[in-house]
matplotlib code that plots the C-alpha trace (Angstrom):
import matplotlib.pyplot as plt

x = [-210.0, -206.7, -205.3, -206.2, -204.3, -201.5, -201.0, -201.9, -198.9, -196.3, -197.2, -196.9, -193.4, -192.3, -192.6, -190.6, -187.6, -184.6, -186.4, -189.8, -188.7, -186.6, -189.4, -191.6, -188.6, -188.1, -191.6, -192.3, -189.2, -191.0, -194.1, -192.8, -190.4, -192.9, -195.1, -191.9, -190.3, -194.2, -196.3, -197.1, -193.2, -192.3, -195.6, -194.5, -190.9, -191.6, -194.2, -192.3, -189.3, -191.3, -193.5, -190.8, -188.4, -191.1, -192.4, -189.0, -188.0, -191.0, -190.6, -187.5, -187.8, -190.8, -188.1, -186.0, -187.8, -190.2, -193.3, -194.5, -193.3, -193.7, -190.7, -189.3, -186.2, -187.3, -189.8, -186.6, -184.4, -187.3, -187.4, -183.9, -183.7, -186.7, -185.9, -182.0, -182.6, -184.3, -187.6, -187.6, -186.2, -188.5, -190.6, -189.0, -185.4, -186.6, -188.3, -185.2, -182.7, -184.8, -184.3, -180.8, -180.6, -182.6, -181.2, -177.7, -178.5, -178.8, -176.0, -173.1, -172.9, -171.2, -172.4, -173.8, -175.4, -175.1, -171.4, -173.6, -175.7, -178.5, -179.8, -176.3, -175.3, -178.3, -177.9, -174.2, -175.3, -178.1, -176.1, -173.7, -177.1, -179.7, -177.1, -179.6, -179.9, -179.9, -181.3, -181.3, -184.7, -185.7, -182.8, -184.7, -182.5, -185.3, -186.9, -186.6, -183.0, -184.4, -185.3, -182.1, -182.5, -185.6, -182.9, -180.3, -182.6, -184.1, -181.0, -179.2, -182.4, -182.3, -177.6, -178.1, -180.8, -178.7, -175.3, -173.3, -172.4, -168.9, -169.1, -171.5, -169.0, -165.8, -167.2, -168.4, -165.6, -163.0, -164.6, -165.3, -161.6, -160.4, -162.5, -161.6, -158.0, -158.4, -160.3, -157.2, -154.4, -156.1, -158.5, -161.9, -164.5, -163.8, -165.5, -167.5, -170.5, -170.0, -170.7, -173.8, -177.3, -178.2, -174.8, -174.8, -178.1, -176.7, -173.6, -175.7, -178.8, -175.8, -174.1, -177.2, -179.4, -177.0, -173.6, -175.3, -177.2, -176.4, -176.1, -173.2, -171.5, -169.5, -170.4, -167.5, -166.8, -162.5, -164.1, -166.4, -163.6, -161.7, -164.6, -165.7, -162.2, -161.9, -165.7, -164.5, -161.3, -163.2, -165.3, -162.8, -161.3, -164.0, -165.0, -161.8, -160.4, -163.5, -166.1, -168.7, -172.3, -172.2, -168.9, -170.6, -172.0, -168.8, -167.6, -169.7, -169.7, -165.5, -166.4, -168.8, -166.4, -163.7, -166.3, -166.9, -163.4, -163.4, -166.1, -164.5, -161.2, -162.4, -164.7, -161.3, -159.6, -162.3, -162.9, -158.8, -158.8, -161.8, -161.0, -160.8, -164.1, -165.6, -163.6, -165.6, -168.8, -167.9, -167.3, -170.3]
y = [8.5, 6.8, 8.6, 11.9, 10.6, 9.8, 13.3, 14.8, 12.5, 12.9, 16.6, 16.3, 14.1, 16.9, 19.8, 18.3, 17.7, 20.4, 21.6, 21.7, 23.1, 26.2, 26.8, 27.3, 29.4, 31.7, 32.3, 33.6, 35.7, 37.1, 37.4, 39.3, 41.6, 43.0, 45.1, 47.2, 47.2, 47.7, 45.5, 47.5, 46.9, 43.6, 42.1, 42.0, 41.1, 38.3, 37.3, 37.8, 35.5, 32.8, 32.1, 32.2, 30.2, 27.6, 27.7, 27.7, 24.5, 22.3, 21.4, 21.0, 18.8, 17.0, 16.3, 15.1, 12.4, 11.9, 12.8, 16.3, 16.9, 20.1, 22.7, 23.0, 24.1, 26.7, 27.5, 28.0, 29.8, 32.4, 32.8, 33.7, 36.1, 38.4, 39.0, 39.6, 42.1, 45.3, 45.6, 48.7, 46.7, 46.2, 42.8, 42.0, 42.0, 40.0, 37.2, 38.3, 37.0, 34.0, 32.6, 32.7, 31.4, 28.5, 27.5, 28.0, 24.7, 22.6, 24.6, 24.8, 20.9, 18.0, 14.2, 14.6, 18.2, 22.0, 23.5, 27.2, 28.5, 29.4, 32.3, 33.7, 33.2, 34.6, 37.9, 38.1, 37.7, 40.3, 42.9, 43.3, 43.6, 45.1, 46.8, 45.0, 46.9, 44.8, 45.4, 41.6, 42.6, 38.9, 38.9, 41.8, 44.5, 47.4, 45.7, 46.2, 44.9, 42.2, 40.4, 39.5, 36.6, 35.3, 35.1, 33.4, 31.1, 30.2, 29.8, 27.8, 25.6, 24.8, 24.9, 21.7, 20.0, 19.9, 19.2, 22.7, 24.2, 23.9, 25.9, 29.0, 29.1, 28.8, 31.7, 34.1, 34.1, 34.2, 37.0, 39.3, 38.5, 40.1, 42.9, 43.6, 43.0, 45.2, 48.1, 47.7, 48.3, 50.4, 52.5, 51.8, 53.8, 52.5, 48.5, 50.1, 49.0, 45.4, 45.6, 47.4, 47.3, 46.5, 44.8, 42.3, 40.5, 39.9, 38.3, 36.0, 35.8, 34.9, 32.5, 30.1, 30.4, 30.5, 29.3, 26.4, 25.3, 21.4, 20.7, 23.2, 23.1, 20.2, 17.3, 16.5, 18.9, 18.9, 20.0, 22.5, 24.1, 24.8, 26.3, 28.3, 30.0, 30.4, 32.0, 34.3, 35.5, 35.7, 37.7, 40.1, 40.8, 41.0, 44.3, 46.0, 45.4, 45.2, 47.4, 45.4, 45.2, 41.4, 40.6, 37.9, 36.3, 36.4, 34.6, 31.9, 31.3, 31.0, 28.4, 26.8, 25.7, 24.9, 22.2, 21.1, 21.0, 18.4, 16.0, 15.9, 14.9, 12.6, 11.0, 10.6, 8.6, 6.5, 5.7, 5.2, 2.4, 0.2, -2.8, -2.6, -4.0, -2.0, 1.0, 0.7, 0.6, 3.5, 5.6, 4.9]
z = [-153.6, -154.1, -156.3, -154.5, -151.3, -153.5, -154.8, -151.3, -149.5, -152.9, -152.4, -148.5, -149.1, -151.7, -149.2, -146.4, -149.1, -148.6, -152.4, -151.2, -147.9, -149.4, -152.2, -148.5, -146.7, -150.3, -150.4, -147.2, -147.1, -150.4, -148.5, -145.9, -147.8, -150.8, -149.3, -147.3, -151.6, -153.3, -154.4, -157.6, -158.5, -157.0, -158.2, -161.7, -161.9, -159.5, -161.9, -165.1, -163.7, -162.2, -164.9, -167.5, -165.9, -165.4, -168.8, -169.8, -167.9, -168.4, -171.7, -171.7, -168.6, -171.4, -174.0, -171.3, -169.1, -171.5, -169.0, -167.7, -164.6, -162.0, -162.8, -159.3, -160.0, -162.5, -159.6, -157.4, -160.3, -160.7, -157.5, -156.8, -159.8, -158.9, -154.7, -156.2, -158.7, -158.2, -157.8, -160.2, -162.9, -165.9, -165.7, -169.8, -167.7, -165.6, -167.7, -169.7, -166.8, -165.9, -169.6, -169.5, -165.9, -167.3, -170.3, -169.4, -166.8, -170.2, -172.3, -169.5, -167.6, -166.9, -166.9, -163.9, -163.3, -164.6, -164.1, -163.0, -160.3, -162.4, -161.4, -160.9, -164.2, -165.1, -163.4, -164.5, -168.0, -168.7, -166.0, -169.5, -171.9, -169.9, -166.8, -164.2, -161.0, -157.8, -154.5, -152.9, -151.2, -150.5, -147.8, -145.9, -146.1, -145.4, -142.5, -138.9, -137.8, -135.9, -139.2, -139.8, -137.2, -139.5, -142.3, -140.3, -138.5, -142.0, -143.9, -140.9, -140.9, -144.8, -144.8, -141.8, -144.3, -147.3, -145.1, -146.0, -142.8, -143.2, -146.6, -145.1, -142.1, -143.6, -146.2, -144.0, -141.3, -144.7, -146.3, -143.4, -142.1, -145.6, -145.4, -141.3, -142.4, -145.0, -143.0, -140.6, -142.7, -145.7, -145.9, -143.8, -145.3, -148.5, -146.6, -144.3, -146.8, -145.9, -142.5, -142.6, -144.5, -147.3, -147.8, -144.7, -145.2, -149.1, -147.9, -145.4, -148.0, -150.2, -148.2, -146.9, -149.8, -152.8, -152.2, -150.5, -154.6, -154.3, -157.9, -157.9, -154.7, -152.9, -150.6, -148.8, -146.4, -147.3, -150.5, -149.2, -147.4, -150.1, -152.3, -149.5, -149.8, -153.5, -153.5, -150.4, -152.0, -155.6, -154.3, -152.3, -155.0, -157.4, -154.9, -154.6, -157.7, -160.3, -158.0, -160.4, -158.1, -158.9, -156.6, -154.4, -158.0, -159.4, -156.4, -156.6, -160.6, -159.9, -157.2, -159.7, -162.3, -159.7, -158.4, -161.9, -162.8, -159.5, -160.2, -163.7, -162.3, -159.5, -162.1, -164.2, -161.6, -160.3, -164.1, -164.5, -161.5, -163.4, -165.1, -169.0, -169.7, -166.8, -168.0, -171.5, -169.8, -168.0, -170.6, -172.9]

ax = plt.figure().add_subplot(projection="3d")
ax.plot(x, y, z, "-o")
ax.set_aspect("equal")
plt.show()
Protein backbone atom coordinates (compact mmCIF):
# COMPACT_ATOMS: atom_id res chain seq x y z
CA UNK A 1 0.00 0.00 0.00
CA UNK A 2 2.89 2.26 0.53
CA UNK A 3 4.62 1.78 -2.02
CA UNK A 4 1.62 2.18 -4.46
CA UNK A 5 0.98 5.72 -2.85
CA UNK A 6 4.53 6.41 -3.49
CA UNK A 7 4.47 5.81 -7.17
CA UNK A 8 0.90 7.41 -7.43
CA UNK A 9 2.24 10.88 -5.65
CA UNK A 10 6.06 10.61 -7.53
CA UNK A 11 3.84 10.16 -10.62
CA UNK A 12 1.31 12.94 -9.38
CA UNK A 13 4.64 15.31 -8.44
CA UNK A 14 6.12 14.34 -12.07
CA UNK A 15 3.09 15.59 -14.04
CA UNK A 16 2.92 19.04 -12.46
CA UNK A 17 6.84 19.58 -13.35
CA UNK A 18 7.28 22.06 -16.51
CA UNK A 19 8.42 18.14 -18.13
CA UNK A 20 5.48 16.33 -17.02
CA UNK A 21 3.30 19.36 -17.73
CA UNK A 22 4.50 19.88 -21.55
CA UNK A 23 4.53 15.88 -22.09
CA UNK A 24 0.45 16.61 -21.04
CA UNK A 25 0.25 19.98 -23.31
CA UNK A 26 2.22 17.96 -26.52
CA UNK A 27 -0.11 15.21 -26.15
CA UNK A 28 -3.28 16.76 -26.40
CA UNK A 29 -2.19 19.08 -29.17
CA UNK A 30 -1.48 15.55 -30.75
CA UNK A 31 -4.84 14.39 -29.74
CA UNK A 32 -6.54 16.99 -31.16
CA UNK A 33 -4.63 17.50 -34.50
CA UNK A 34 -4.54 13.63 -35.85
CA UNK A 35 -7.72 12.87 -36.85
CA UNK A 36 -7.93 16.53 -39.11
CA UNK A 37 -3.97 14.91 -40.64
CA UNK A 38 -5.24 10.85 -40.56
CA UNK A 39 -4.93 8.61 -38.18
CA UNK A 40 -3.84 5.86 -40.70
CA UNK A 41 -0.70 8.26 -41.46
CA UNK A 42 0.05 10.01 -38.18
CA UNK A 43 -0.55 6.76 -36.24
CA UNK A 44 2.66 5.30 -37.38
CA UNK A 45 5.32 7.92 -37.52
CA UNK A 46 4.13 9.04 -34.12
CA UNK A 47 4.65 5.60 -33.16
CA UNK A 48 7.90 4.83 -34.92
CA UNK A 49 9.61 8.12 -33.25
CA UNK A 50 8.31 7.74 -29.76
CA UNK A 51 9.12 4.25 -29.22
CA UNK A 52 12.60 4.60 -30.79
CA UNK A 53 13.64 7.59 -29.06
CA UNK A 54 12.65 5.89 -25.85
CA UNK A 55 14.20 2.67 -26.50
CA UNK A 56 16.96 4.57 -27.65
CA UNK A 57 17.42 6.68 -24.47
CA UNK A 58 16.75 4.22 -21.75
CA UNK A 59 19.63 2.35 -21.80
CA UNK A 60 21.67 4.64 -22.33
CA UNK A 61 20.13 6.55 -19.39
CA UNK A 62 20.98 2.53 -17.68
CA UNK A 63 24.65 2.87 -18.32
CA UNK A 64 24.48 6.30 -17.16
CA UNK A 65 22.79 6.48 -13.59
CA UNK A 66 23.27 3.07 -13.08
CA UNK A 67 19.31 2.39 -12.43
CA UNK A 68 16.41 2.21 -15.06
CA UNK A 69 14.71 5.11 -15.13
CA UNK A 70 11.47 6.43 -17.27
CA UNK A 71 12.77 8.05 -20.72
CA UNK A 72 11.11 11.39 -20.45
CA UNK A 73 13.01 13.28 -22.45
CA UNK A 74 13.14 10.69 -25.28
CA UNK A 75 9.29 10.67 -24.56
CA UNK A 76 9.48 14.54 -25.34
CA UNK A 77 12.23 14.22 -28.38
CA UNK A 78 9.80 11.71 -30.06
CA UNK A 79 7.29 13.67 -29.61
CA UNK A 80 8.59 16.77 -31.18
CA UNK A 81 9.98 14.89 -34.26
CA UNK A 82 6.62 13.12 -35.32
CA UNK A 83 4.00 16.49 -35.00
CA UNK A 84 7.08 18.38 -37.04
CA UNK A 85 7.61 16.21 -39.85
CA UNK A 86 5.05 15.22 -42.23
CA UNK A 87 2.68 12.97 -41.46
CA UNK A 88 3.21 11.29 -45.05
CA UNK A 89 6.75 10.59 -44.19
CA UNK A 90 7.69 6.94 -43.89
CA UNK A 91 7.50 5.57 -40.13
CA UNK A 92 11.68 4.13 -40.95
CA UNK A 93 12.33 8.20 -41.29
CA UNK A 94 10.84 8.80 -38.60
CA UNK A 95 12.36 6.20 -36.07
CA UNK A 96 15.24 7.20 -38.42
CA UNK A 97 15.15 11.06 -37.15
CA UNK A 98 14.40 10.09 -33.59
CA UNK A 99 17.80 8.16 -33.35
CA UNK A 100 19.85 10.80 -34.41
CA UNK A 101 17.89 13.37 -32.34
CA UNK A 102 18.76 11.04 -29.44
CA UNK A 103 22.08 10.13 -29.60
CA UNK A 104 23.39 13.39 -30.77
CA UNK A 105 22.24 14.53 -26.85
CA UNK A 106 25.26 12.14 -25.64
CA UNK A 107 27.68 12.85 -28.84
CA UNK A 108 27.36 16.85 -29.04
CA UNK A 109 27.56 18.41 -25.01
CA UNK A 110 29.15 20.21 -22.62
CA UNK A 111 29.87 19.48 -18.75
CA UNK A 112 26.71 20.31 -17.94
CA UNK A 113 24.03 19.38 -20.72
CA UNK A 114 23.70 18.69 -24.64
CA UNK A 115 25.03 21.70 -26.89
CA UNK A 116 21.60 20.72 -29.49
CA UNK A 117 17.94 20.82 -29.44
CA UNK A 118 17.42 17.29 -30.04
CA UNK A 119 14.82 16.95 -32.16
CA UNK A 120 16.07 19.77 -34.21
CA UNK A 121 19.15 18.47 -34.95
CA UNK A 122 17.48 15.57 -35.65
CA UNK A 123 15.28 16.86 -38.37
CA UNK A 124 18.25 18.87 -39.85
CA UNK A 125 20.18 15.79 -40.07
CA UNK A 126 18.07 13.20 -41.94
CA UNK A 127 16.42 16.36 -44.18
CA UNK A 128 20.11 15.83 -46.11
CA UNK A 129 19.71 11.71 -46.14
CA UNK A 130 16.17 10.94 -46.29
CA UNK A 131 14.94 14.91 -47.80
CA UNK A 132 12.23 14.84 -44.77
CA UNK A 133 9.11 16.58 -45.62
CA UNK A 134 7.60 18.77 -42.83
CA UNK A 135 4.20 19.86 -42.19
CA UNK A 136 4.42 21.05 -38.21
CA UNK A 137 0.81 19.57 -37.75
CA UNK A 138 1.11 19.40 -33.92
CA UNK A 139 1.01 23.35 -33.95
CA UNK A 140 -2.62 23.05 -35.68
CA UNK A 141 -2.17 24.48 -38.79
CA UNK A 142 -5.34 22.77 -40.57
CA UNK A 143 -7.77 23.54 -37.80
CA UNK A 144 -10.39 26.07 -37.42
CA UNK A 145 -8.52 29.59 -36.92
CA UNK A 146 -9.65 29.86 -33.48
CA UNK A 147 -7.22 27.10 -32.45
CA UNK A 148 -4.49 29.08 -32.68
CA UNK A 149 -5.62 30.59 -29.17
CA UNK A 150 -5.28 26.83 -27.71
CA UNK A 151 -1.64 26.99 -28.96
CA UNK A 152 -0.90 30.33 -27.60
CA UNK A 153 -2.70 29.85 -24.35
CA UNK A 154 -0.71 26.46 -24.01
CA UNK A 155 2.62 27.57 -24.94
CA UNK A 156 2.33 30.92 -22.82
CA UNK A 157 1.17 28.63 -19.95
CA UNK A 158 4.29 26.12 -20.18
CA UNK A 159 7.09 29.67 -21.50
CA UNK A 160 5.86 31.39 -17.68
CA UNK A 161 6.59 27.73 -16.05
CA UNK A 162 10.05 27.42 -17.30
CA UNK A 163 10.80 31.34 -16.96
CA UNK A 164 11.33 32.17 -20.99
CA UNK A 165 9.03 34.92 -21.76
CA UNK A 166 11.59 37.32 -22.48
CA UNK A 167 13.12 34.86 -25.20
CA UNK A 168 9.53 33.97 -27.08
CA UNK A 169 8.80 37.77 -27.05
CA UNK A 170 11.89 39.24 -28.05
CA UNK A 171 11.85 36.41 -30.97
CA UNK A 172 8.70 36.86 -32.35
CA UNK A 173 8.46 40.71 -32.43
CA UNK A 174 12.36 40.51 -34.09
CA UNK A 175 11.47 38.12 -36.57
CA UNK A 176 8.13 39.43 -37.84
CA UNK A 177 9.81 43.11 -37.79
CA UNK A 178 12.41 41.66 -40.40
CA UNK A 179 9.94 40.15 -42.44
CA UNK A 180 7.33 43.51 -42.29
CA UNK A 181 10.51 45.48 -42.99
CA UNK A 182 11.35 43.39 -45.54
CA UNK A 183 7.67 43.14 -47.28
CA UNK A 184 7.93 47.06 -47.07
CA UNK A 185 10.86 47.81 -48.88
CA UNK A 186 11.26 44.53 -51.20
CA UNK A 187 9.13 42.49 -52.50
CA UNK A 188 5.96 41.32 -50.43
CA UNK A 189 4.66 38.25 -52.05
CA UNK A 190 7.87 36.74 -51.81
CA UNK A 191 6.97 36.91 -47.15
CA UNK A 192 3.50 36.77 -47.55
CA UNK A 193 3.86 32.94 -46.36
CA UNK A 194 4.90 34.02 -42.96
CA UNK A 195 1.96 35.69 -42.02
CA UNK A 196 -0.51 33.23 -42.92
CA UNK A 197 -1.21 29.44 -42.39
CA UNK A 198 0.52 26.90 -42.05
CA UNK A 199 3.62 29.20 -41.58
CA UNK A 200 2.29 31.35 -38.47
CA UNK A 201 1.31 28.51 -36.00
CA UNK A 202 5.18 27.10 -36.83
CA UNK A 203 6.70 30.24 -35.89
CA UNK A 204 4.61 30.34 -32.56
CA UNK A 205 4.69 26.31 -32.17
CA UNK A 206 8.33 27.23 -32.76
CA UNK A 207 8.81 29.79 -30.45
CA UNK A 208 6.90 28.48 -27.06
CA UNK A 209 7.53 24.86 -27.54
CA UNK A 210 11.09 24.66 -28.98
CA UNK A 211 13.11 27.72 -28.67
CA UNK A 212 12.02 27.59 -25.02
CA UNK A 213 14.19 23.58 -24.58
CA UNK A 214 15.88 24.44 -21.09
CA UNK A 215 18.82 22.32 -21.48
CA UNK A 216 19.68 24.46 -24.49
CA UNK A 217 18.47 27.84 -24.11
CA UNK A 218 19.51 30.65 -21.46
CA UNK A 219 18.35 31.53 -17.90
CA UNK A 220 19.15 34.93 -17.51
CA UNK A 221 16.95 36.95 -19.31
CA UNK A 222 20.13 39.65 -20.63
CA UNK A 223 21.03 36.26 -22.07
CA UNK A 224 17.90 35.33 -23.43
CA UNK A 225 17.68 38.52 -25.20
CA UNK A 226 20.49 38.22 -27.03
CA UNK A 227 19.75 34.55 -28.22
CA UNK A 228 16.35 35.43 -29.10
CA UNK A 229 18.07 37.89 -31.66
CA UNK A 230 20.69 35.59 -33.12
CA UNK A 231 17.81 32.69 -33.52
CA UNK A 232 15.43 35.58 -35.23
CA UNK A 233 18.08 36.94 -37.60
CA UNK A 234 19.42 33.13 -38.23
CA UNK A 235 16.52 32.37 -39.17
CA UNK A 236 15.71 35.48 -41.54
CA UNK A 237 18.28 34.78 -43.26
CA UNK A 238 18.27 31.12 -43.37
CA UNK A 239 14.69 31.91 -45.56
CA UNK A 240 15.71 34.52 -47.92
CA UNK A 241 19.02 33.51 -48.50
CA UNK A 242 19.09 29.51 -48.18
CA UNK A 243 15.06 28.94 -48.93
CA UNK A 244 15.94 25.53 -46.98
CA UNK A 245 12.20 24.31 -45.27
CA UNK A 246 14.24 24.01 -41.94
CA UNK A 247 14.90 28.03 -41.55
CA UNK A 248 13.35 28.21 -37.96
CA UNK A 249 15.60 24.84 -37.05
CA UNK A 250 18.48 26.34 -38.37
CA UNK A 251 17.77 29.33 -36.25
CA UNK A 252 17.58 27.65 -33.24
CA UNK A 253 20.70 25.06 -33.66
CA UNK A 254 22.83 28.73 -34.36
CA UNK A 255 21.31 29.93 -31.02
CA UNK A 256 22.23 26.50 -29.50
CA UNK A 257 25.98 26.66 -29.84
CA UNK A 258 26.00 30.37 -29.06
CA UNK A 259 24.54 29.41 -25.57
CA UNK A 260 27.09 26.63 -25.35
CA UNK A 261 29.87 28.71 -26.38
CA UNK A 262 28.44 30.96 -23.08
CA UNK A 263 28.20 28.57 -20.31
CA UNK A 264 31.71 27.52 -21.53
CA UNK A 265 33.05 30.85 -21.12
CA UNK A 266 31.19 31.89 -18.00
CA UNK A 267 32.28 28.55 -16.57
CA UNK A 268 35.92 29.74 -17.65
CA UNK A 269 35.81 32.75 -15.53
CA UNK A 270 34.09 31.61 -12.55
CA UNK A 271 36.69 28.71 -12.58
CA UNK A 272 39.66 31.61 -13.32
CA UNK A 273 38.59 33.61 -9.96
CA UNK A 274 38.89 30.23 -7.65
CA UNK A 275 41.71 29.75 -5.52
CA UNK A 276 44.54 27.42 -6.72
CA UNK A 277 43.51 24.43 -4.75
CA UNK A 278 39.87 25.14 -5.48
CA UNK A 279 40.78 25.81 -9.10
CA UNK A 280 42.22 22.02 -9.23
CA UNK A 281 39.13 20.72 -7.87
CA UNK A 282 37.26 22.47 -10.26
CA UNK A 283 38.71 21.17 -13.09
CA UNK A 284 38.81 17.40 -12.18
Amino acid sequence: MNRSRTTATAVRKFFRSPKGLLILILGGLAAVAAPTEGLAHVGPVLAAAVVVAMITDAPILRVRTGRWEFPSGALLTGLFVAMLLSPHERWQVAAWTSLVAVVSKYLVRTRSANVFNPAAIGIVATFYIFDTGQSWWGALPDLAPWMTIVLVATGAFITDRVNKMPLVLVFLGTYYLLFSVTAFTGRPVHVAEIFRAPDVQMALFFAFFILTDPPTSPVKYRDQVYCALIVAVVSYAVFQFVGAAYYLLAGVLVGNVWEAWRRVQARSRRTSRLPVHRRDSAMA
